[in-house]
N, C-alpha and C positions, 0 to 999 in steps of 0.2 A: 359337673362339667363346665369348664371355661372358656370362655372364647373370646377371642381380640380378632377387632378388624380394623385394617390398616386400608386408608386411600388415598388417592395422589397429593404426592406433598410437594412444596417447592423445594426449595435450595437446604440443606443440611450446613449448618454452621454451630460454630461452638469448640469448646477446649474441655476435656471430661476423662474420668478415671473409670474403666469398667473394674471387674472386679478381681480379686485375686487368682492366681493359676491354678485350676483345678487336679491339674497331676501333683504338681508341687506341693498343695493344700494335703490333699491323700501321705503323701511320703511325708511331709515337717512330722505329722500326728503317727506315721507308723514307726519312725525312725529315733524319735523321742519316747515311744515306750520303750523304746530297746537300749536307748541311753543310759548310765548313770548320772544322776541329779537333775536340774529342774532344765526340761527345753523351754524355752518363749517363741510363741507365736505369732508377728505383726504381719494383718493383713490375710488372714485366713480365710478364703472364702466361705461361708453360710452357707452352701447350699447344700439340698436335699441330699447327693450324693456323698460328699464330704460329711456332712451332720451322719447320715447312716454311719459313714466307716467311725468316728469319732463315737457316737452310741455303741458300735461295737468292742472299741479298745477297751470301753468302761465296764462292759461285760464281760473281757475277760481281765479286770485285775486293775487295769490303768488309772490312776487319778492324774482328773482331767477338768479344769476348770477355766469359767474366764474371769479374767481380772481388768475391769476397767477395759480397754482396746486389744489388749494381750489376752491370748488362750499359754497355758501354763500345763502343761506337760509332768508328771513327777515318773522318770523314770527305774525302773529297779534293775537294768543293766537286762542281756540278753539271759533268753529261756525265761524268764520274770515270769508269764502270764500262767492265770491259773484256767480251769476248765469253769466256763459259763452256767450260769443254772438255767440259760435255754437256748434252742436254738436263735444262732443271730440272722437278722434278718437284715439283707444287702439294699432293699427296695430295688432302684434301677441301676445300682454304682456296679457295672463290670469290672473297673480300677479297683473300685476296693475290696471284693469279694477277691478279684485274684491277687494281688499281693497279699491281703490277709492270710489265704490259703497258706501261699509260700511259709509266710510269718510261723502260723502255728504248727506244720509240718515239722518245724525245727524244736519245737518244745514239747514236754513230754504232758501233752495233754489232750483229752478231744474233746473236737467243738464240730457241731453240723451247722452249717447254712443254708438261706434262702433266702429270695427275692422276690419281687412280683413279677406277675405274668409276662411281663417282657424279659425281666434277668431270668425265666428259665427256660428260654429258649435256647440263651448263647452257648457256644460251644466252650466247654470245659475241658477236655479233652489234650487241648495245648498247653494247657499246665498238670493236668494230673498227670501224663505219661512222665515229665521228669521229678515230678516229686515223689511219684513212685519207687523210683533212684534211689533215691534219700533212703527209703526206709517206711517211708509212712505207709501207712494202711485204711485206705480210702474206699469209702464204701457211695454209690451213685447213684444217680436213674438212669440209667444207659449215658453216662458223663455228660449229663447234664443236674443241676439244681434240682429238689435239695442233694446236700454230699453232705458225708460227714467224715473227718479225715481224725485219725489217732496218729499223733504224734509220735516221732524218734526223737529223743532226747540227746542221743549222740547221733547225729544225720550221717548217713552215708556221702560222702563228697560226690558232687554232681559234677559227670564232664559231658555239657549238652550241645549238641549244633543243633539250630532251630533253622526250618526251613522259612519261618514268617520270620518278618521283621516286625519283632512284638515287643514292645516296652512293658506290656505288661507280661510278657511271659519272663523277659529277662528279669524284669523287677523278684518275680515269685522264686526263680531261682535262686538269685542274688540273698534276697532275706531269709531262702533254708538255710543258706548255706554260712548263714553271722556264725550259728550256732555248732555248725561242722570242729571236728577235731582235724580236716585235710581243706586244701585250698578248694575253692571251686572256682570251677570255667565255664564262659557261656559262648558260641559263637553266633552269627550271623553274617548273613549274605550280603545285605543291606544294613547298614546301622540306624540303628533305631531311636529314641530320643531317651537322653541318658542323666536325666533329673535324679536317677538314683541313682548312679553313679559320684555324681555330682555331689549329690547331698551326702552321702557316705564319706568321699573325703572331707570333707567340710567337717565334720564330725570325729575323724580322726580313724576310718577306717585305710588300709594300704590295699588301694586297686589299681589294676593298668589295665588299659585299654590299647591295644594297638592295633593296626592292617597288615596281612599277610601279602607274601605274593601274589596268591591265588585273588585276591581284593577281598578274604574272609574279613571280618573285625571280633574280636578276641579278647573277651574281659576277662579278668584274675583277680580274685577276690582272696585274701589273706585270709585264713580262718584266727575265731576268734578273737575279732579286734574290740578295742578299748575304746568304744564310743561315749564322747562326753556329750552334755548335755551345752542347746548353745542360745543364740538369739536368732530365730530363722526370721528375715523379711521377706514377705513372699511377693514374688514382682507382679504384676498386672496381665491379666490372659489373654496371648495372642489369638488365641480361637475364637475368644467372648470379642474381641477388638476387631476380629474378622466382616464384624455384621454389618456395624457402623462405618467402616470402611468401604465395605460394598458398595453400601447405600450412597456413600459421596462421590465414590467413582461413575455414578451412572444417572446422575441427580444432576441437570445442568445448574452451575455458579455452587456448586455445594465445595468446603473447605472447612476441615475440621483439625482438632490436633489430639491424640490418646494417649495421654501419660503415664508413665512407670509400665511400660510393657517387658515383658520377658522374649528377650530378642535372639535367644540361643537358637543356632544355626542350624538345630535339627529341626525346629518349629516354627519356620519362615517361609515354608516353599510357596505357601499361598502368595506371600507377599513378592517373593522372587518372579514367580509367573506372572504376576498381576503386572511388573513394571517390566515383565518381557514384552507383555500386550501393548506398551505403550502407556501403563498408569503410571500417574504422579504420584511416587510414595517417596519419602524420605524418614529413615529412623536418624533421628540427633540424638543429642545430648546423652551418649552412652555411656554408662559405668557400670562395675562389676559389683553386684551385692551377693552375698552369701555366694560364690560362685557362679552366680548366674549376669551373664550380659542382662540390662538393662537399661529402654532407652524410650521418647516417646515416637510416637509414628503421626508423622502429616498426610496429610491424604487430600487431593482436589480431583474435582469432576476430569474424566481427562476422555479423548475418543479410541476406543479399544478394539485392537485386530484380534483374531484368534491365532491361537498358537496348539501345540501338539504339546502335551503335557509328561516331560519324560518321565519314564517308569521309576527310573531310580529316586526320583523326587517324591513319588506316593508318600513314601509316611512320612516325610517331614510338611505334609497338607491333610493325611487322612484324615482329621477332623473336618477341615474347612470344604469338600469337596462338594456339599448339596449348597452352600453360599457361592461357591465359586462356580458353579453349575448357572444358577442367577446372573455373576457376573455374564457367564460367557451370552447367556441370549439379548446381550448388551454391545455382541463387540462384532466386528464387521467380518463375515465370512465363517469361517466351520473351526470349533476347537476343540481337540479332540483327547479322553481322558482313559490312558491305557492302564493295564496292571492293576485295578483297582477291587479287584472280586473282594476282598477283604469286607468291604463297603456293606456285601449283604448279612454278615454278621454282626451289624452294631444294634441299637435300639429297637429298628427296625431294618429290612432290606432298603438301604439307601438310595441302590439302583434303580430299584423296580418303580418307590415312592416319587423318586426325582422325575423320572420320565413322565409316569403318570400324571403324575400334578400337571408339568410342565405342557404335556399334551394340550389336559384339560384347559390350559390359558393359553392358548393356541400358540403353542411355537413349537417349532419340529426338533424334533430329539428322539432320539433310537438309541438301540444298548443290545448288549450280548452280556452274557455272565460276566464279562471283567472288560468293560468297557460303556463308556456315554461319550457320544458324538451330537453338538449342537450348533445346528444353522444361528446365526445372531440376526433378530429380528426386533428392530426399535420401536417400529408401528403395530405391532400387536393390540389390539385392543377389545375384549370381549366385551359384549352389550350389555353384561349384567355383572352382578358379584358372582365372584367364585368362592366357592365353600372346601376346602380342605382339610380331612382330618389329619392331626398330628400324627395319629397313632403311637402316641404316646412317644414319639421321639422329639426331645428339645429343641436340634437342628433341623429337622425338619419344619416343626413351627415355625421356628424364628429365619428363616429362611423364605419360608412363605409370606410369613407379614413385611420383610423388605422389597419381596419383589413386589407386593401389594402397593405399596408407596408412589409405584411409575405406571399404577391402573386405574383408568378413567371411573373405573365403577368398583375399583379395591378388589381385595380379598378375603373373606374371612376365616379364620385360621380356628377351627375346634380341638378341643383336649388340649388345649393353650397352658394348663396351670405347669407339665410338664418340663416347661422354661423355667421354672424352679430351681431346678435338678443341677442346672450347670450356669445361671445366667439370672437370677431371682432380679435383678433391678432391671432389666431388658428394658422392660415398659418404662420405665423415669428416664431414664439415659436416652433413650430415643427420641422421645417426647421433648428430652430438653432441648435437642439439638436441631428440633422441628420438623420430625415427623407426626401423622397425623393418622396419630393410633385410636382406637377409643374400644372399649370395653364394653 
């Protein structure tokens, strides 16, 4: 067990790259097995969760290596993968168990998975009901971890409306349906973040996306398209960049700058709300790589109101909400965060954790199943260190260790190594820019 403790630090300054985008990392490595010829990888993030899904491609078939700064892809075009000699094993990656899922539903092969005791909690459920669709034949623990799924080799075309606004459900669809002989359709309420949309055409897939009258949004995937093999650079993680940001908005004289961020507009609302409260955020310098906006983000101490956080906005922040949870017991008055039940299905119940914690370091915060309401309180100051488990959730750690930063007597934040999983340099990066971490 690891543990980091963070205690009041002064001013945050500095100019820093965190690390590559962890959905993006997932999709370059699944999307390149299904290519013909060789993908390139600049900029892939390392972490546990991404190294799982990457372990897994090798296990069914993929060669996958690095060379020098590039990871290198050899793909054998779609349906390619062969059946595993074991079960794979997801660790904590929910991204990449469920698009893999999708992946192998499409090919005539079986493969069962599992993950550790936190991935067999989450519900499976939202993506086995349509890839049942398809054809496949999926065997579960009451839909949950381990599954084992036998593939349809000619998928049944899938025409799905999804009540969630789920990138990873739409992702799972999207990639049964490469290997469909009929087009596939996904809908949703809400639009969701569409990295694989994105990266499909980029590759040479024919998809649209449009909004209906009713405000449905509606993808169409072309069956059997001619995916080539490309040069993926993957832009810098808005969610990993969230942390660091925080910490300078609520850190008085703190100014920092985050380069090559991924500034796609489904994955900004943290940042959108943040300069509704009144934060100084500015993204410059933006340009389009492999289809994705890209650009860096400034960020200064700034004094922050609360605001109501509209529902439609949830998934383009669903990541950031236990950081932004932080920010809000920083900003003057009540901010209040609707729509968000999704929250207690990720690593751990988000909801329950955020309150909790935040209790315990005295600031007021209440919640209902799909709701956090918090009072902003500057002068909080508990007499001692606080100890928090992670519970083996990443954001939850790293959350805890910035709000540790603005505590007279810190925090220490337990099952810490978890930051691995989606953020493995947290502790350098932070450190450079003058917080005051130690081990």
């Amino acid at each position: 067990m690891v543990s980091i403790i963070s205690i009041k630090s002064k001013k945050l300054s500095g100019e820093v790259f965190v690390p590559g985008d962890k959905s993006i990392s997932h999709r370059a490595l699944i999307l390149g097995s299904c290519a013909v010829g060789k993908t390139t990888i600049e900029n892939l993030l390392e972490s546990e969760d991404v190294l799982a899904t990457l372990s897994a491609l090798s296990e069914l078939g993929v060669n996958i290596k690095k060379s020098k700064n590039l990871w290198e892809v050899r793909g054998n075009g779609l349906g390619s993968l062969r059946s595993p000699d074991k079960v794979l094993n997801l660790g904590n990656s929910g991204t990449g168990v469920r698009l893999l899922m999708g992946l192998v539903s499409g090919c005539d092969i079986t493969v069962s998975f599992t993950g550790d005791e936190s991935l067999k909690t989450r519900p499976m459920k939202r993506v086995l009901i349509p890839l049942e669709q398809s054809g496949a034949e999926i065997l579960s623990n009451d839909d949950k971890l381990p599954i084992t799924i036998k593939g349809n080799k000619i998928p049944i075309p899938i025409k799905y409306s999804s009540s969630l606004s789920s990138a990873q459900v739409k992702s799972c669809v999207l990639l049964n349906g490469l290997t469909s002989t009929g087009n596939t359709s996904y809908s949703e309420k809400v639009k969701s973040r569409d990295h694989t949309e994105k990266m499909l055409h980029f590759m040479g897939a024919e998809i649209n996306s449009k909004s209906l009258n009713d405000g449905t949004h509606k993808i169409e995937l072309k069956c059997l398209p001619y995916l080539k093999g490309k040069h993926l650079n993957i832009p810098n993680d808005p969610s990993s960049a969230a942390f660091p940001s925080a910490v300078a908005l609520i850190i008085p004289d703190s100014e920092i700058n985050i380069k090559n961020v991924c500034l796609n507009s489904l994955r900004t609302g943290f940042y959108k709300t943040i300069k509704e409260m009144g934060g100084a955020i500015k993204f410059i310098n933006k340009k389009n790589i492999c289809g994705e906006v890209v650009g860096d983000i400034q960020v200064k101490y700034s004094k922050l109101k609360g605001v109501v956080v509209p529902e439609k906005r949830v998934p383009s922040m669903i990541d950031e909400f236990p950081i932004f949870c932080i920010v809000s017991c920083f900003a003057e008055g009540e901010t209040v965060m609707t729509g968000i039940k999704d929250l207690k299905n990720k690593e751990s119940d988000r909801i329950k954790e955020m309150v909790q914690n935040l209790n315990k370091c005295g600031f007021y915060v209440k919640s209902t199943s799909n709701s956090i309401s918090i009072i902003g309180n500057k002068k909080v100051n508990p007499g001692k260190e606080i100890v928090i488990d992670s519970k083996f959730d990443h954001r939850i750690a790293m959350s805890f260790l910035c709000l540790g930063l603005l505590m007279e007597n810190g925090i220490k934040v337990k099952n810490a190594e978890t930051i691995n999983s989606s953020f493995p340099s947290f502790y350098d990066i932070m450190k450079s820019l003058g917080a005051n971490l130690k081990k």
